[in-house]
C-alpha positions in Angstrom: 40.4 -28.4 13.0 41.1 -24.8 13.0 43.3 -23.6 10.6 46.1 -21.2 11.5 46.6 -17.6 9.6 49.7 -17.4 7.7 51.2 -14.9 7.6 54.8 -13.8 5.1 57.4 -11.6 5.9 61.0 -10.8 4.9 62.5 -9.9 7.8 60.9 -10.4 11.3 61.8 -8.7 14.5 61.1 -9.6 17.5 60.9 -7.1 20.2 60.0 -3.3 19.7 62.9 -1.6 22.5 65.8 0.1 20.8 67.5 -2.7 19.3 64.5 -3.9 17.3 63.4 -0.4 16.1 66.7 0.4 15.1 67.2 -3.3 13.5 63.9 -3.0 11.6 64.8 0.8 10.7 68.2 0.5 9.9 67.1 -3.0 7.3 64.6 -0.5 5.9 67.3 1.8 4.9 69.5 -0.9 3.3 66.3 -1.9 1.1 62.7 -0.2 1.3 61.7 -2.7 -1.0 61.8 -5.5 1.8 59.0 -6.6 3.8 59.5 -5.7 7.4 57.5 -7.2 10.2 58.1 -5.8 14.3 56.0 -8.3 16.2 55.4 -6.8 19.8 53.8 -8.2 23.2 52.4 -5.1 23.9 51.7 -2.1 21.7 55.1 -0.8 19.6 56.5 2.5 21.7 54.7 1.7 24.8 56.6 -0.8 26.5 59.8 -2.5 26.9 62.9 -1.2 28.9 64.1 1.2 26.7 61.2 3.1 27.2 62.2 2.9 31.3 65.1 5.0 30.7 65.6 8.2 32.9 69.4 8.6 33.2 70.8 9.0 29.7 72.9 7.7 27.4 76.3 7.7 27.4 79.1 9.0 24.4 82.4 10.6 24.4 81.6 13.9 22.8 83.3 16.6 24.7 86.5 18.4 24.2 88.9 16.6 26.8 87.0 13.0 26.9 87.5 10.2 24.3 86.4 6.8 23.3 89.6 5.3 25.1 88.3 7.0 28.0 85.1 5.4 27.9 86.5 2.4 26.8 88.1 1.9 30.4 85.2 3.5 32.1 83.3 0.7 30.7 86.2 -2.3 31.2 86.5 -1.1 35.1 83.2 -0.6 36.0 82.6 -4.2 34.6 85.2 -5.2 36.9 87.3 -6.5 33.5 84.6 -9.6 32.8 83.2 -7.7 29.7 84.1 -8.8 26.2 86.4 -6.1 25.3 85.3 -6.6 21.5 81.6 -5.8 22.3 82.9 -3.2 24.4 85.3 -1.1 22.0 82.4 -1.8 19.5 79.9 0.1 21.9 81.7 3.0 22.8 82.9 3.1 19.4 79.3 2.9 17.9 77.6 5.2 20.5 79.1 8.3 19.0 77.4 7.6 15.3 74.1 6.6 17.3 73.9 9.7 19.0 74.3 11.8 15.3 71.6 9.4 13.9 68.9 9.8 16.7 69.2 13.6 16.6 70.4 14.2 13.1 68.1 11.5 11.4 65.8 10.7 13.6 64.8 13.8 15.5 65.3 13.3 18.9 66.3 17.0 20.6 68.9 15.9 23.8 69.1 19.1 26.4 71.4 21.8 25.2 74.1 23.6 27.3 73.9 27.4 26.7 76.3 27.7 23.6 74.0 25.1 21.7 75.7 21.9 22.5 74.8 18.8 23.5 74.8 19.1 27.3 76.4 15.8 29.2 75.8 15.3 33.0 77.7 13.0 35.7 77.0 9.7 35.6 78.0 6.6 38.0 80.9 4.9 36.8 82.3 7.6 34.6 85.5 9.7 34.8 83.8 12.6 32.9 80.6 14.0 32.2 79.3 11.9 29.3 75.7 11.3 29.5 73.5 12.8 27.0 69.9 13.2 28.0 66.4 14.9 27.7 65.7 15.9 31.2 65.0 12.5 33.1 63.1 11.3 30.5 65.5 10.0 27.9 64.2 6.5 27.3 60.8 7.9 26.2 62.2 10.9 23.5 64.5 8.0 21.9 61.4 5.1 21.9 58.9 7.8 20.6 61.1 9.0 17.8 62.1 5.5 16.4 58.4 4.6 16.7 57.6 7.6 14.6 60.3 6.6 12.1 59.0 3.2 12.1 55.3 4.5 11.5 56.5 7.0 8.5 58.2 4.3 6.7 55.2 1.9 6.3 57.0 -1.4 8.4 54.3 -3.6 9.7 53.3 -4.2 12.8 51.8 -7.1 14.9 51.0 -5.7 17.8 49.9 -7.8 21.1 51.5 -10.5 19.6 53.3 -13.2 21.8 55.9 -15.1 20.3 55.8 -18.8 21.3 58.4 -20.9 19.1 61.2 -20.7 16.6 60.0 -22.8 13.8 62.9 -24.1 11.6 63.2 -25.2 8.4 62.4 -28.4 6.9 66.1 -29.4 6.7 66.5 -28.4 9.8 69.6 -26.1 9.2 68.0 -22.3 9.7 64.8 -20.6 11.1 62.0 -19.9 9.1 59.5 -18.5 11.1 57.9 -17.8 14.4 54.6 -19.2 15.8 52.8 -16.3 17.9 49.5 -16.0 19.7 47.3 -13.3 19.3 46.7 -12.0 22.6 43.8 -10.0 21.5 41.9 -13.0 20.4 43.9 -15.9 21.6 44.4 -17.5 18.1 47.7 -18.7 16.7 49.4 -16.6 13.4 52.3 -18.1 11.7 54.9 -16.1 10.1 57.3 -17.7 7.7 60.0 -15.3 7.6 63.6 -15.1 5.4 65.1 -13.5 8.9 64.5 -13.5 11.7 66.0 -10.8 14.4 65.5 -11.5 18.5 65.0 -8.1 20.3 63.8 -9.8 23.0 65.6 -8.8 25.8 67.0 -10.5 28.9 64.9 -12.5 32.1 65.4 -9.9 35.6 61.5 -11.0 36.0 62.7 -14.7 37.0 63.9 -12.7 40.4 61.1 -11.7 43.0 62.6 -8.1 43.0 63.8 -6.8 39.4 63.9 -3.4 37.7 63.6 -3.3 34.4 60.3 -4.1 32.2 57.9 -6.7 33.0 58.3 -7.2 29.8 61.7 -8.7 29.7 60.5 -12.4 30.6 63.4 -14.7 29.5 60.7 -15.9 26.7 62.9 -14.6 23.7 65.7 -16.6 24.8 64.3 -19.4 26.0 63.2 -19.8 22.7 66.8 -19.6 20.7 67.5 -22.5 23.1 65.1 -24.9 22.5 65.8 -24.1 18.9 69.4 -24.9 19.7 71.3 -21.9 19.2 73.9 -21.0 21.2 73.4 -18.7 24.8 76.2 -16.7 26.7 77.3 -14.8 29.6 73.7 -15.7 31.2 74.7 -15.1 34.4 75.1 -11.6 34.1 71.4 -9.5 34.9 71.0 -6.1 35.2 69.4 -4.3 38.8 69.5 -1.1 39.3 70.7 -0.4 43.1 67.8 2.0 43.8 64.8 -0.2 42.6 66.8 -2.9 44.9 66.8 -1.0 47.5 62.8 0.1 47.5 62.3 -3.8 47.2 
C-alpha cells in the first residue's frame, strides 16, 4: 500500500484570489510565528478571478460621495436581496482595503493630475467611485499580494487540488484537507489547526460563464459534504458582455 505524505500546517488556505492572499497575509501579520499554508490548483498569482479583473474596484473616496452613498448604490443595484450587514461591512471595509493595497502593499492605482487617486464611472453607481490601474486592475492587486506573500516566507502548494474536508476524530471541527498533487497524481495530507475556504463560487456548472475556469463549485461542495452550512446559492455572478459574446 502506498503511503500518503503528510504534511503539518497551522493555518491552511484554500484558494490563492484576493480573499486567500489577503487571509493568509493578514494571519501573517497577526503572528509571523505561525505556519501558513496557500494551497492552489494552479500556480499562486496566475489564476483565479481576481486576476480577471479589468474594471476596478470600487470605494467612496472623493469629496462629495460617502459610504452611505455606496451603501445604497450597493442595496439598489442588488434590487434590496443583499444582506445589508455584509453590505455596510463592504463598503465600510473597502475604504481601509484601498490604504492597505497601496500604502502597504504597493499597488500604484491611476492618478488624476493633482496626485490623487483617480475614480472613473462605473455601472450601478451614482458617482465616480471606481479606483483602477488602466483596465488591468485585477492583475496589479493579484501581483502585489503574491509578492507580499513570497516576501514573507508563507508556503506554498502549488498545483494542488483539494479533494475533502477531513474532520476530526470527534467529529466536531476540521482538521485537515486531503489534496492531489496534480503534478504527479499522488495524494498529500495536511492536518491543519485552521482551515480558511477561498474557493470561490460554481458559474462553470453553466454552459456560458464569465469568470475563471477556476471557480468549479469544488470548494463548496466540499463544506457540504462535510456538513457545514451553505447560503444564498442561488445567486451567480455573469457579466452581461461575456453573456452576450456566448
Amino acid at each position: 500500500m502506498t503511503s500518503i505524505e503528510t504534511i503539518k500546517t497551522d493555518i491552511l488556505v484554500l484558494g490563492s484570489g484576493g480573499a486567500g492572499l489577503f487571509a493568509a497575509l493578514h494571519a501573517h501579520q497577526a503572528n509571523p510565528n505561525l505556519h501558513i499554508t496557500i494551497a492552489v490548483k494552479g500556480l499562486l498569482g496566475k489564476c483565479g478571478c481576481t486576476r480577471m479583473v479589468q474594471g476596478g474596484y470600487n470605494v467612496a473616496l472623493a469629496e462629495g460621495d460617502s459610504v452611505e452613498r455606496h451603501f445604497m448604490d450597493t442595496i439598489e443595484g442588488g434590487k434590496w436581496l443583499s444582506d445589508q450587514e455584509l453590505a455596510w461591512t463592504l463598503v465600510t471595509k473597502s475604504v481601509e482595503r484601498i490604504h492597505e493595497l497601496e500604502n502597504e502593499l504597493g499597488c500604484f492605482f491611476d492618478r488624476n493630475p493633482d496626485g490623487t487617486i483617480h475614480q472613473k464611472a462605473f455601472a450601478g453607481q451614482t458617482f465616480d467611485r471606481t479606483v483602477h490601474k488602466g483596465d488591468l486592475t485585477g492583475i496589479e492587486i493579484i501581483n502585489r499580494l503574491a509578492e507580499q506573500v513570497w516576501a514573507r516566507g508563507i508556503h506554498r502548494l502549488e498545483e494542488h487540488r483539494a479533494i475533502e474536508l477531513i474532520k476530526s476524530a470527534d467529529g466536531k471541527a476540521i482538521a485537515g484537507v486531503l489534496m492531489l498533487n496534480m503534478r504527479t497524481g499522488q495524494f498529500v495530507m495536511v492536518r491543519a489547526k485552521a482551515v480558511l475556504l477561498g474557493t470561490g463560487g460554481g458559474p462553470t456548472m453553466y454552459k456560458y460563464h464569465t469568470p475563471s475556469g477556476d471557480k468549479s463549485c469544488d470548494g463548496l461542495a466540499m463544506a457540504l459534504r462535510a456538513g457545514l452550512v451553505l447560503r444564498d446559492m442561488e445567486m451567480v455572478q455573469f457579466h452581461p458582455t461575456g453573456m452576450l459574446a456566448g
